[in-house]
Legacy VTK file of the C-alpha trace (Angstrom):
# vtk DataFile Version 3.0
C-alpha trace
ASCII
DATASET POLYDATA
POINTS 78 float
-11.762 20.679 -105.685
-10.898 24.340 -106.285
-12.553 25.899 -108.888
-15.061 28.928 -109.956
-18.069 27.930 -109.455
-20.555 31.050 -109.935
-18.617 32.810 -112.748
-17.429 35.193 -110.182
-13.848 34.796 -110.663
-12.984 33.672 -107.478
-11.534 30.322 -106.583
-14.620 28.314 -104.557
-14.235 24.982 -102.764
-15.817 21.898 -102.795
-15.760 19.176 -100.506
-16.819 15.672 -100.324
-18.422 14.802 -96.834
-18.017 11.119 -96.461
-19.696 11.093 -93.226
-22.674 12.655 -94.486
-23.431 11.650 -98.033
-22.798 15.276 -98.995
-20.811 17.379 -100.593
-19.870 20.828 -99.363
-19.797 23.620 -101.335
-18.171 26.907 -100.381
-18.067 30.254 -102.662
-15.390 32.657 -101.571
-16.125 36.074 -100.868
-13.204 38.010 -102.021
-11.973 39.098 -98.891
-10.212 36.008 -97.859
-13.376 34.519 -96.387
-15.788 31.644 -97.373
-20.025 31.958 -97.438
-21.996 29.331 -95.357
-21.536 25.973 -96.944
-24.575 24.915 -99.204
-24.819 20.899 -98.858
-25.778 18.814 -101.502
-26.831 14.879 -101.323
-25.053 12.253 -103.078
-24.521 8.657 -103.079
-23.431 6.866 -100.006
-19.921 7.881 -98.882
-18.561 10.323 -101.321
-14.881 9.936 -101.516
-13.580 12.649 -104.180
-15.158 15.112 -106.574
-14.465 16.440 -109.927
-15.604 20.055 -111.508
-16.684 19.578 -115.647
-19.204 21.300 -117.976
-20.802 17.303 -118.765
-23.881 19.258 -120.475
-22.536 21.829 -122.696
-24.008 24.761 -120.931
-20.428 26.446 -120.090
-21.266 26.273 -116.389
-19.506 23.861 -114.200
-21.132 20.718 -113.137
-20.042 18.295 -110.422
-19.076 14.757 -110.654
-18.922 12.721 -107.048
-17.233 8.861 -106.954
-19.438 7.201 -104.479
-16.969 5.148 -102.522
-20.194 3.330 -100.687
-22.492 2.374 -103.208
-20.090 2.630 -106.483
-22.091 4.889 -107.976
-21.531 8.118 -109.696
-23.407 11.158 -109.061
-23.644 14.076 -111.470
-25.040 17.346 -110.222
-25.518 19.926 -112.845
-24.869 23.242 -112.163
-24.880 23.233 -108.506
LINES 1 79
78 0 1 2 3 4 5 6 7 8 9 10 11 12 13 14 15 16 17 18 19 20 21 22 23 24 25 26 27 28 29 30 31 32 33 34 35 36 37 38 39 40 41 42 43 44 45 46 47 48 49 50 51 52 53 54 55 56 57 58 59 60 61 62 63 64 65 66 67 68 69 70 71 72 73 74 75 76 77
């Protein structure tokens, strides 16, 4: 998913890691670069990912389909 995750304006990634049980999150710099990727756990192989305020808070929260253990996970303001 591409979307702003930090309120920064700029587009960030997110990635699910199947491999892993992770996702991948990456917050763009500005300058056509990427920061270190902060991990985050999830269910057991992640398959795809979805960016929605679920809370109300206006801040983005992220949804993972867990391909693995059909679950959901719902991480809140990552």
């Amino acid at each position: 998913a591409v979307v702003v995750v930090n309120s920064d304006t700029k587009s960030d990634i997110i990635v699910a890691n199947a491999g892993s049980n992770t996702i991948s999150v990456l917050l763009n710099t500005g300058s056509g670069t990427f920061l270190t990727q902060t991990t985050y756990a999830t269910g057991t192989y992640p398959e795809s990912v979805a960016v929605v305020d679920v809370n109300d808070d206006n801040k983005p929260d992220i949804i993972v389909a867990n391909l693995g253990s059909s679950t959901v996970s719902v991480l809140l303001h990552c």
